[in-house]
Each structure stands twice: as structure tokens, then as C-alpha cells.
N, C-alpha and C positions, 0 to 999 in steps of 0.2 A: 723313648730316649735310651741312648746306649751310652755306657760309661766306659774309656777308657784311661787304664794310667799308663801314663810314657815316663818313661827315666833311662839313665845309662848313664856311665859313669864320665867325669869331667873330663872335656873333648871331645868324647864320642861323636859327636853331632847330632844329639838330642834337640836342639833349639833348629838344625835346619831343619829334621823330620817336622818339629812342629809347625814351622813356617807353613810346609809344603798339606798341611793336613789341614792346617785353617785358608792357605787358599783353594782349597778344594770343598770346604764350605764348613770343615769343623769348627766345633766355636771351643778355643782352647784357653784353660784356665790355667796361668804362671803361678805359679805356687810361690816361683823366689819375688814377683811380681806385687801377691798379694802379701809376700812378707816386708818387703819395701813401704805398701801401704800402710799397714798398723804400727809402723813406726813414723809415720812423714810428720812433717814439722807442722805442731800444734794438733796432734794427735795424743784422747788418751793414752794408747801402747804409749808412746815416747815419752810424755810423763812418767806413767809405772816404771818403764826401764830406767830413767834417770834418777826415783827415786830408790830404787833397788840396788845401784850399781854407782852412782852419785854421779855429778854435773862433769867431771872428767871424759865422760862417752859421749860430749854435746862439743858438734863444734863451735864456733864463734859467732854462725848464725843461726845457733838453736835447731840445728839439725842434727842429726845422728851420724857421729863419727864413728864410723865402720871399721877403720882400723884399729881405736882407741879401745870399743864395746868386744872387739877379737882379741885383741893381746889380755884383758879381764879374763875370755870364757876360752878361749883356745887353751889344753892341754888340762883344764878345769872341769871336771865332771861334775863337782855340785855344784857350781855357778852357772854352765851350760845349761845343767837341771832347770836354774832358777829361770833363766831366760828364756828358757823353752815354755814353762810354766805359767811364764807372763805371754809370748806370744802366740803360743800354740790353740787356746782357743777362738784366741779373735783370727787367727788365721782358715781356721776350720768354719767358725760363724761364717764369714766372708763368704771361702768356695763354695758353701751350700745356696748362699744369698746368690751367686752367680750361676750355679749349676740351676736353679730353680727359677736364674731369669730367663732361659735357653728355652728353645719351641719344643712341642711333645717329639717332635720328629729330628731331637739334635743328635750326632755325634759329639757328645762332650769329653774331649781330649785333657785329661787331669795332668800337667807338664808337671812333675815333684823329684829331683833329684833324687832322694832321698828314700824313696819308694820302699825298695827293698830293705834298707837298712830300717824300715821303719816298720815293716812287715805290714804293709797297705796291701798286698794284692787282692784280698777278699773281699775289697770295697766294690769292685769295679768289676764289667761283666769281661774284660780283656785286660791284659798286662800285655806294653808295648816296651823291649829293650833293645837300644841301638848300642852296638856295639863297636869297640876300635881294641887295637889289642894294645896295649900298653905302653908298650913301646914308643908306638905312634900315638898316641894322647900324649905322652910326655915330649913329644917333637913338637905336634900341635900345640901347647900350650906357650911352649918356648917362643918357635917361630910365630907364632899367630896375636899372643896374646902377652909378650914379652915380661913370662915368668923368668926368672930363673930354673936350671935345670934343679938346682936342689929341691923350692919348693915346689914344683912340677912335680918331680918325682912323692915327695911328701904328701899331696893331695890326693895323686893317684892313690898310694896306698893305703890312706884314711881311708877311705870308701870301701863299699862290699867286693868280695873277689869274684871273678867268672863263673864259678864253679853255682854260688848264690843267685846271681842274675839269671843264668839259666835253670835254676829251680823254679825262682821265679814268672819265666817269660811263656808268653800266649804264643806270643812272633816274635822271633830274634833274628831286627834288623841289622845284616851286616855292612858297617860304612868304614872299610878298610882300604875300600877301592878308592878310587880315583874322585876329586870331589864332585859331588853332584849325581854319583854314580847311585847313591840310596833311594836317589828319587823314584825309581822306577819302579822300587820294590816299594814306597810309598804307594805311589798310584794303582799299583796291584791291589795292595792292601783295602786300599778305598775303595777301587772299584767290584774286588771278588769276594770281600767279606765284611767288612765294617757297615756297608751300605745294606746289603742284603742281612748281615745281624741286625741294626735296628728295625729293621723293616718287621723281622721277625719276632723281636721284640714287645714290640707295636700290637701287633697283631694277634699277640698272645698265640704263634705258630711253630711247631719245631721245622727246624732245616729240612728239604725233602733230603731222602739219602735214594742213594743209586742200588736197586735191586740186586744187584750180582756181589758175587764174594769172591772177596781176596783175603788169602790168611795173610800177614806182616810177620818177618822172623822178631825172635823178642826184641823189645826197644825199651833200654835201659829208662829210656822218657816217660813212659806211660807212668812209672811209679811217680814223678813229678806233678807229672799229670793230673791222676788221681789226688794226690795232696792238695792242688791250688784247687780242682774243682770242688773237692768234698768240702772246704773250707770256705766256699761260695754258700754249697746248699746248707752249711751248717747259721752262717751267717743271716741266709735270709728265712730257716725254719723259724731261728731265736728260740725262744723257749721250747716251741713245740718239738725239739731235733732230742731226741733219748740218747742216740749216737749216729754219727756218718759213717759209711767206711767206704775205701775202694774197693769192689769182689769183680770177681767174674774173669776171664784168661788173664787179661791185661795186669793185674793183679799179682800175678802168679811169675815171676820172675824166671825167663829162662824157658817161658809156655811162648810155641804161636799164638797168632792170636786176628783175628781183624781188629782192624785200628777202633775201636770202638771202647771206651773206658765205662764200666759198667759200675756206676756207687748205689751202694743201698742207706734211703735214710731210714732207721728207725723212731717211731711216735706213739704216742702213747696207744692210741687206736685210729681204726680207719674214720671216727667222724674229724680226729685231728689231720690225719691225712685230706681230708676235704676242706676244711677250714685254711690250711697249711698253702693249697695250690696256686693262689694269688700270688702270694707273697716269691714264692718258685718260680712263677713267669715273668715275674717282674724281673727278677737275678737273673733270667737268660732259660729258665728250664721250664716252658711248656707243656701241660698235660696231654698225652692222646687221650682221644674221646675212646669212651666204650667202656664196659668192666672186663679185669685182664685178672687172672688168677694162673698163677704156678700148678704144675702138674704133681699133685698129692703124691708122699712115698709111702710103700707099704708099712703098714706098723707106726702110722704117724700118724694116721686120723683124717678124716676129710674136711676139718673144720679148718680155718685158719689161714687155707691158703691165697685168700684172693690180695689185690696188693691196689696199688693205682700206679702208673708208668707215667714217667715224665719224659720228653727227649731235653732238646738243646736247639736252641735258635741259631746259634752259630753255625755257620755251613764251613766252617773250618776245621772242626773239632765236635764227632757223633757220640754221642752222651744217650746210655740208658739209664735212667735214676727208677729207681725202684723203690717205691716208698710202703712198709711194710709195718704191722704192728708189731706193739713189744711183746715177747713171748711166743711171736706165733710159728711156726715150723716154718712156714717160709723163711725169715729172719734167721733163725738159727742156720735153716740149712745154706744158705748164701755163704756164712762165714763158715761154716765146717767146711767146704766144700773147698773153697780157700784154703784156707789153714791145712787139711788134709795134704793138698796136692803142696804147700811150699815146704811142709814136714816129709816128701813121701816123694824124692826124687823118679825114683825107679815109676811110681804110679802118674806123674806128670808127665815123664818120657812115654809111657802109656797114651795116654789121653792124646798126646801131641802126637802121635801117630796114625789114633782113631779121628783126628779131626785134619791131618794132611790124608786120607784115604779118603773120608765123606769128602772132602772139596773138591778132588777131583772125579767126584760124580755127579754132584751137583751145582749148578750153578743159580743156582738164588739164594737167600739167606734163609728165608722159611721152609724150604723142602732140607737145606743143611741143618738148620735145630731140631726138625721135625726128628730126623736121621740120626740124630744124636741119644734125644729121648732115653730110650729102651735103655743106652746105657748107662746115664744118670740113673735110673730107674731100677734098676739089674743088676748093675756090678757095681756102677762107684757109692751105691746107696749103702748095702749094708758092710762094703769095706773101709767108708769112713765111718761110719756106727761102732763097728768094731774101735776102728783107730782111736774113737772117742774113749771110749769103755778103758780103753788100754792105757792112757797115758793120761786119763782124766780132765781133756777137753771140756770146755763148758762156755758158751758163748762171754766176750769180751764184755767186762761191765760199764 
């Protein structure tokens, strides 16, 4: 089963993406839907809300006045509290009772406004945001749904800003166009990644990736990147995670790099790394088979360095996760290695030179790291040792 949350902010066309994803066979759970539910008439919820709130929020036929229950909690932070408090479990109860009545092989499409402002992305193995630019949401709303321009514009800017949404988003659907124009980038969506993610899912398999290499110049995005994904594998280690982090180019702000986000979890040891792997492919990150170990530095020991490799079943987004114990050289050296090069301008424009020269001489990724080696090994080894020694470096606690 694949889990996706969709949101985007009022207008956007959030409710026609989800149309177009449940006719195409997602089974999609309405959040404002199942919040409707736990208040409908002769419901505990509406009980609880009316005794918290009093018989003022009931209309005439003992149903729930929506305008009455908003002018209470609207502009009300600890009232909103309390109501959130009364509905927010039975709302969560609910979407799990539905998401658990869906087939092993479903797209479960999580429709939640609020997503972002609520900091859900980690729930879910994708984050879907449709987006409109502002502007036009406050046109839409006007013409379409005969707001007022005022609270049109007031609703807009309740909600998270753009800046947010795309920290947050996996796929950012733009429906600025013409209407209906999204749909397209719907059916892509379904047909080149959603369907082949659960598959993958499923299957307990990472995404094939394509042998050849291409650097990417730097993308401000990978740092986003890295935060929703590490925030996945923190979610689904649960206890066994010591720390996440994003390493490796992508990481490195300002570095080429292939598109590939490289996180390391730390665990307490490699039997928690094996107990741990379930629960990782379940979130989207599949083990390669094999035993896979880092290539030992001088003056660091031979011990320590084997690790276990996870990819990413998404064929949208290549994911190397690295699960590594605590203490052990491998571990440290990930984040020196890191931290070195975003402390250490001049030796990053370095690095970024030695890995635009190996790429134009090889063309596969295994003969390119092979190629690489020597210098991790050679030069960047004891001149982050140094850097350490120098400014008192010491892995992140």
C-alpha cells in the first residue's frame, strides 16, 4: 500500500486533483469529509462539541451550525485548541479505520488541507501540492464560490505561504493554467510514479536506477529534500533512529552533484540495523541484498566499517540511506566529510572540479565512485582530520 498526502491551499484545485486520482482507481480519504462525520447529527463528537461550547453551535435541527461553531473558534486560539482536541482524534481513529479498509495494493490518496500547516508530511510515503498563485485562488474563490473579495483574500492568507508548501512537496502540481489543464500532470503522476511506487512498495524493492551518470548543478531543493526524506526514515526507525541526517554532495550546498540524496541513519548497532529494515521498507526504503561496507581510512581501524544500504522504491526520487552504527568510523566519517566541505569553501570548489573531470571520463556510476576513492582516501581523509583537530569538530549529538 502507498500513502499519499495531497493539499494546497484554498482554490488551488486540490478537490479536482483528487477527483481525477480516485477515478483512476485511488481510494481517497477527505479529511474535511471525515471531519463532517464526527460531528453529524446524533453523533458522540457533536455531543462533546455542544457540551464544550453550549447548544448556541446547534442549529434548529440538532445539527451542527458551522457558522455559529466559527464565529466561537475563528480568531480563538484556545477555543480552536479545544475543538481541535475534541475532534482531532475521532478524526485520526476514522482515517486509519479507512486507510486499513483499502486493498494491500491501494494508492491511499490522504485529501487534508491542512497538511502542511499541520506538519503531516512524514506520515506518508509522498506529499502531493497543487498549487495556484494567489492571486488567482482569490479570483476563484470570488467568481466560483461567491466569497467575498475580502474574506477571499483573508483565507488565503490564514494558510501556509508558498515558500512552506514547497518545502514540503514530493510533486508540485501546477494548476494555474487553463482548467482541466492539471489533469495531465495527474495521469503522468499515476501512470509514471504512484503506480510503480506501490508496486515497489509491495514488493519490498527499490526503484531500478539507470546506470549512466549525470552530475546536476546545485539545487537549492535537495536541502528540502533531504529534510522530508530523513524525517520519513526517522519516523519509521521510531526508537531504534540515534540520529538522521542528510550527507553526501547533495547535502553540501553549492556542490554538483547527481540527483541522488544520500541520508545516513544512525542505530545503536548493526543487529538494530537488521531488526530496523522492515519497518524502512515499509516507509518506502528497501534493503539491497548483500553485505556492503565502506572503504576503511588510514589511522581509523578496520573494524567498524560495514553498514547495511537501503534505496527508495520511488522511481521518482533515488535515495541512498545508509544505516550505520553508533560510534563507528563510518558514521562519523559521513558527517565530517559533510560538515568539512560546507565549512571549507575553497575545498568544495576542489572536490566539485575533481568530480566534473571523473564524469567526463566515465560513464557509469560504479567506475565514477570507484575513480573517486583514492581521493577520499588520500587527500580529503587527512585534511578533514586536520579541520577536525583544528576547530574542535566532533560528531552531532
Amino acid at each position: 500500500m502507498l500513502r499519499v498526502g495531497l493539499t494546497g491551499g484554498i482554490g488551488a484545485g486540490k478537490s479536482t486533483v483528487a477527483r481525477r486520482l480516485a477515478a483512476r482507481g485511488a481510494v481517497v480519504v477527505d479529511a474535511d469529509q471525515l471531519a463532517r462525520e464526527v460531528v453529524a447529527p446524533g453523533s458522540p463528537g457533536l455531543a462533546e462539541v455542544a457540551r464544550e461550547f453550549g447548544p448556541g453551535v446547534l442549529a434548529a435541527d440538532g445539527s451542527l451550525d458551522r457558522g455559529a461553531l466559527g464565529a466561537v473558534v475563528f480568531g480563538d486560539a484556545e477555543a480552536r485548541g479545544r475543538l481541535e482536541a475534541l475532534t482531532h482524534p475521532r478524526i485520526r481513529a476514522l482515517t486509519e479505520e479507512r486507510v486499513a479498509a483499502a486493498p494491500d495494493d491501494a494508492v491511499v490518496v490522504h485529501d487534508v488541507p491542512l497538511l502542511v500547516e499541520l506538519r503531516y508530511e512524514a506520515r506518508y510515503h509522498l506529499t502531493v501540492v497543487v498549487h495556484a498563485g494567489a492571486e488567482e485562488r482569490v479570483r476563484r474563490l470570488v467568481d466560483e464560490r461567491g466569497s467575498t473579495e475580502e474574506d477571499a483574500r483573508r483565507r488565503v492568507a490564514a494558510q501556509a505561504d508558498d515558500d512552506a508548501r514547497r518545502r514540503a512537496a514530493d510533486v508540485w502540481l501546477d494548476n494555474t493554467g487553463a482548467p482541466g489543464a492539471v489533469l495531465a500532470q495527474v495521469d503522468a503522476l499515476w501512470d509514471d510514479r504512484l503506480l510503480l511506487f506501490e508496486a515497489g512498495v509491495r514488493a519490498r524493492r527499490p526503484a531500478p536506477r539507470d546506470d549512466g551518470l549525470v552530475l546536476s548543478p546545485p539545487d537549492p531543493a535537495w536541502q528540502a529534500a533531504g529534510a522530508r526524506l530523513a524525517a520519513r526514515v526517522a519516523r519509521a526507525a521510531g526508537e531504534a533512529a540515534v540520529r538522521v541526517d542528510h550527507t553526501g554532495s547533495t547535502a553540501v550546498p553549492g556542490l554538483p552533484a547527481k540527483d541522488v540524496v544520500d541520508l545516513q541513519l544512525v542505530v545503536p548497532d548493526l543487529a538494530a540495523a537488521d531488526a530496523v529494515a522492515d519497518r524502512l521498507a515499509t516507509a518506502g526504503f528497501p534493503r539491497h541484498e548483500g553485505v556492503v561496507s565502506d572503504t576503511p581510512k588510514p589511522g581509523a581501524g578496520t573494524g567498524g566499517w560495514e553498514k547495511r544500504l537501503h534505496g527508495s522504491a520511488d522511481p521518482g526520487r533515488a535515495v541512498n540511506l545508509h544505516v550505520r552504527a553508533a560510534g563507528s568510523p563510518g558514521a562519523r566519517y559521513a558527517l565530517l566529510c559533510r560538515d568539512w566541505l560546507r565549512a571549507e569553501p575553497g575545498e568544495r570548489d576542489g572536490y566539485a572540479a575533481l568530480k566534473q573531470r571523473l564524469a567526463a571520463q566515465h560513464d557509469r556510476r560504479e567506475d565514477y565512485a570507484a575513480a573517486k576513492e583514492p581521493w577520499f582516501t588520500d587527500v580529503a581523509w587527512p585534511q578533514m582530520q586536520a579541520w577536525a583537530a583544528r576547530t574542535g569538530w566532533s560528531p552531532p549529538a
